[in-house]
N, C-alpha and C positions, 0 to 999 in steps of 0.2 A: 455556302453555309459553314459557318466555325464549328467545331468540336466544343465542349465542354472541357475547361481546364478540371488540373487533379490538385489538391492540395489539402493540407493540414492546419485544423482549426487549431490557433495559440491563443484564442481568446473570443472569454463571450460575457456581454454587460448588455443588459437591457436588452435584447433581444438581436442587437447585434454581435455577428461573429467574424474574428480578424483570420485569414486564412491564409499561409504562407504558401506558395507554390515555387516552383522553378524561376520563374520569371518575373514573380516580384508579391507585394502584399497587399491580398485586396479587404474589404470593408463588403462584407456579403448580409443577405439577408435568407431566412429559407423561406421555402415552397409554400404557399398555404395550407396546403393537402396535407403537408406534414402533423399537425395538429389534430386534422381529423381521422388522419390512422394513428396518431397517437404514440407518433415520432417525433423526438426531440433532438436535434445536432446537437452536442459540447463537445468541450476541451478534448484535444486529441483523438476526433473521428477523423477520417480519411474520406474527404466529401469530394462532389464535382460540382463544378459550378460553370454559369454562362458569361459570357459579356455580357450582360446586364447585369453581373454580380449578384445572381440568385443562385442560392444551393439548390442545386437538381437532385442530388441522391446521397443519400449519405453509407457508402462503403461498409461492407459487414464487419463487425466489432468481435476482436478476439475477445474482448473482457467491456466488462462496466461498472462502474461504482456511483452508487447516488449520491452519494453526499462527502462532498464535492462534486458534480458531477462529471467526473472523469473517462474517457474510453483508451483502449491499447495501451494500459501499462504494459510497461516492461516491469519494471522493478517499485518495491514498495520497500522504502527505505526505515527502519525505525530503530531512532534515534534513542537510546537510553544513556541513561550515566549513571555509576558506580554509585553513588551518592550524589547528596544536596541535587534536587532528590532523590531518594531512594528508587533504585528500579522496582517493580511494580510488574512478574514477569507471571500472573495471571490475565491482568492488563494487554501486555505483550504477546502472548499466548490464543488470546481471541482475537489481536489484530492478523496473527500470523495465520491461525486456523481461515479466515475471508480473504487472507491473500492467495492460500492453498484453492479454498473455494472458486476463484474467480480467476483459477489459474494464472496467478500475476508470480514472478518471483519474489519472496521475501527475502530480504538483506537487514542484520541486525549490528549496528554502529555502536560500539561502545567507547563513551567520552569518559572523562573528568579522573584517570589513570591514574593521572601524579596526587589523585586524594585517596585513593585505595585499591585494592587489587579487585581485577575482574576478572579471577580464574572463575569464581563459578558460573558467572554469565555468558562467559566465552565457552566453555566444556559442555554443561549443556547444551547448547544449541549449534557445537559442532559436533555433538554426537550424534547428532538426528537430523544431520545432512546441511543445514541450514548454513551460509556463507557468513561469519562472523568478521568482522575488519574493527580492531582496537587501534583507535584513533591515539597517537603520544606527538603530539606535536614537537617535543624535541628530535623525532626521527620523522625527515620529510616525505619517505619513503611509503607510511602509513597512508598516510594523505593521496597520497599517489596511487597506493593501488584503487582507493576509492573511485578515486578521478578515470580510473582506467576502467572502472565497472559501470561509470557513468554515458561511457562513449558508447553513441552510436543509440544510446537508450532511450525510454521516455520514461522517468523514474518520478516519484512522490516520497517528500519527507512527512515523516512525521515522528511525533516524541513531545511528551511533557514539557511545557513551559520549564526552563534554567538549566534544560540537559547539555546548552551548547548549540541548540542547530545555528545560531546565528553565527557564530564564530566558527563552527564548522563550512557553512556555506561560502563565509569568504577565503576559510582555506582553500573549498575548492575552485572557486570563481571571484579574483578581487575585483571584477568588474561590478557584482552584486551589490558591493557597499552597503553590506547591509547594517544596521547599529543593532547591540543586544537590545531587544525584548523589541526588533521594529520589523521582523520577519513578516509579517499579516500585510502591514502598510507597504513595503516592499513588493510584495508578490499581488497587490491589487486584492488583499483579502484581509479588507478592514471587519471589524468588528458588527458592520450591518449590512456589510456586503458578500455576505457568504452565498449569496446566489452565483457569485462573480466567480470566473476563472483564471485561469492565465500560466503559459510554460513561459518560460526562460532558456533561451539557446545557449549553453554553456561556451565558453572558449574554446573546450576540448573537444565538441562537438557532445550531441546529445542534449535533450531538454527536462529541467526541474519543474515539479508544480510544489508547493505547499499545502499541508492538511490542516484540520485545525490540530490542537493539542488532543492527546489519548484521553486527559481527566475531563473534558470539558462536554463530553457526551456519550452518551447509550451506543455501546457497540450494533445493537440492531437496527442505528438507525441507516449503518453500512449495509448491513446483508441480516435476513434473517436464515439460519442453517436448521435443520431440522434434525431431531434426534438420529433421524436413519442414515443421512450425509455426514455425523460427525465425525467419525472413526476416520474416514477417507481426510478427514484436515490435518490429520495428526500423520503423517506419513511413515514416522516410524512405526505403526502400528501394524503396517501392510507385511512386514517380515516375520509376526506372530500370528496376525488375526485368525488365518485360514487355518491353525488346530485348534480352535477353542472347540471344546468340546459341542457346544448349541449353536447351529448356524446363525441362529438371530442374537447371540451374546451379545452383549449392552457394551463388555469391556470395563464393567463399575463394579459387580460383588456376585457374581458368577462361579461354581465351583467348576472349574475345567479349565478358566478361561485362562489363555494363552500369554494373554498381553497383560494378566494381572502377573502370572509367573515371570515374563520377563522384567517388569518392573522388579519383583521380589530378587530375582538374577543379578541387579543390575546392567540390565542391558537397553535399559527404558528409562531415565530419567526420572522421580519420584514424583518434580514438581509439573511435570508435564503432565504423567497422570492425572494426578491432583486438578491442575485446569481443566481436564477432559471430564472428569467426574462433575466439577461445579459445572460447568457448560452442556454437559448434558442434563440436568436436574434443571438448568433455567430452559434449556432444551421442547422438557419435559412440560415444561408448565406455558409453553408457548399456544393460543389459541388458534383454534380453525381458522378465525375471520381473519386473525394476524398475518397470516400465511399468505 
């Protein structure tokens, strides 16, 4: 009797999932039982499978995100630019707080350099721990250290339609060919197939997926975070939180509270607060059933 191979879904369309393993790439289907316990294999699970090309189990999941539905990120990539258009870093802000959630690392890529400076973009969010890489394509160097963050990974872009990801992904991979504005049809994630998934094995080693665009839907249809988890997204927070004077401090209009005084210090970011305040009031107004 054979063992059950180990392998990595890179793809799943209609109910089929393509599974890469050591020894080659198989064309699987899952269990039926999987359905009635109310498991679902995608993109980037760590499954077993038979010679008969059925998933038998599917490997426990550091992380998950529904929509795309993605498992075992490494890195969540998001892509902004300086302008045309404008970055959008409330936007950014809820993307990064679900990537804290779901303990995935967040990486923030700033493009389109040679039209304006990206000191603010870049300060903030290397204030507050977060790996910033400012793409200048006249230094190939930039480029590279990206590529070196990509190895070894299993990372997801994402960013606003015209930030560049197109012509950033072929800097990092010119086998991707990909054309501006054909990123979706390239990565098998056309405009009516967002059921679909699909990684891409880089040259450099490591695999890409594609998200859709940040403006094109409701952050909760990622994750919904709940007022009492939000404080824990914002990580700079954890080096003030514990003197606010009320254990249950909100962090929003609190007389003691700790992480308002460091904001006021500057030692907190203004705009950062500011997201956390709006994000807890939508927070707040999240229902039971939603939950």
């Amino acid at each position: 009797m054979s063992s059950d191979k180990t392998g990595l879904i890179i793809r799943s369309i209609g109910g089929l999932y393509t599974v890469e393993s050591p020894d080659g790439i198989y064309e699987c289907v899952p269990r039926g039982i999987f359905r009635k316990e109310g498991r679902s294999p995608c993109v980037g699970d760590r499954v077993t499978f038979s010679d008969e090309k059925v998933i038998t189990d599917i490997l426990p999941r550091r992380n998950h995100i529904i929509r795309p539905p993605l498992a075992n990120m490494d890195q969540l990539i998001f892509v902004v630019s300086v302008c045309e258009p404008a970055p959008n870093l409330l936007l950014l802000d809820k993307f990064i707080a679900i990537a804290e959630y779901k303990n995935i690392k967040p990486v923030v890529v700033i493009t389109k350099v040679d039209l304006d400076r990206s000191d603010n973009i870049f300060s903030v969010y290397t204030r507050v721990g977060i790996d910033v890489v400012v793409i200048d394509y006249s230094d190939p160097d930039t480029v590279q250290r990206l590529k070196s963050m990509l190895a070894g990974k299993i990372s997801a872009f994402t960013g606003n339609s015209g930030v560049g990801k197109s012509t950033l992904l072929n800097a990092i991979d010119s086998t991707l060919e990909i054309k501006t504005g054909e990123i979706s049809k390239k990565l098998g994630r056309g405009r009516h197939t967002t059921r679909d998934s699909q990684l891409y094995r880089l040259e450099s080693g490591g695999y890409i997926a594609d998200t859709p665009g940040f403006s094109t839907f409701e952050t909760n249809k990622y994750e919904i975070i709940k007022k009492e988890e939000l404080s824990s997204c914002f990580t700079e927070f954890s080096d003030f939180s514990g003197n606010c004077r009320f254990s249950d401090c909100s962090h929003t209009c609190e007389k003691g509270c700790a992480v308002i005084q460091a904001v006021k210090d500057g030692l907190i970011p203004e705009s950062r607060h500011e997201s956390y305040c709006q994000m807890y009031e939508e927070a707040k107004a999240i229902k039971d059933w939603e939950l």
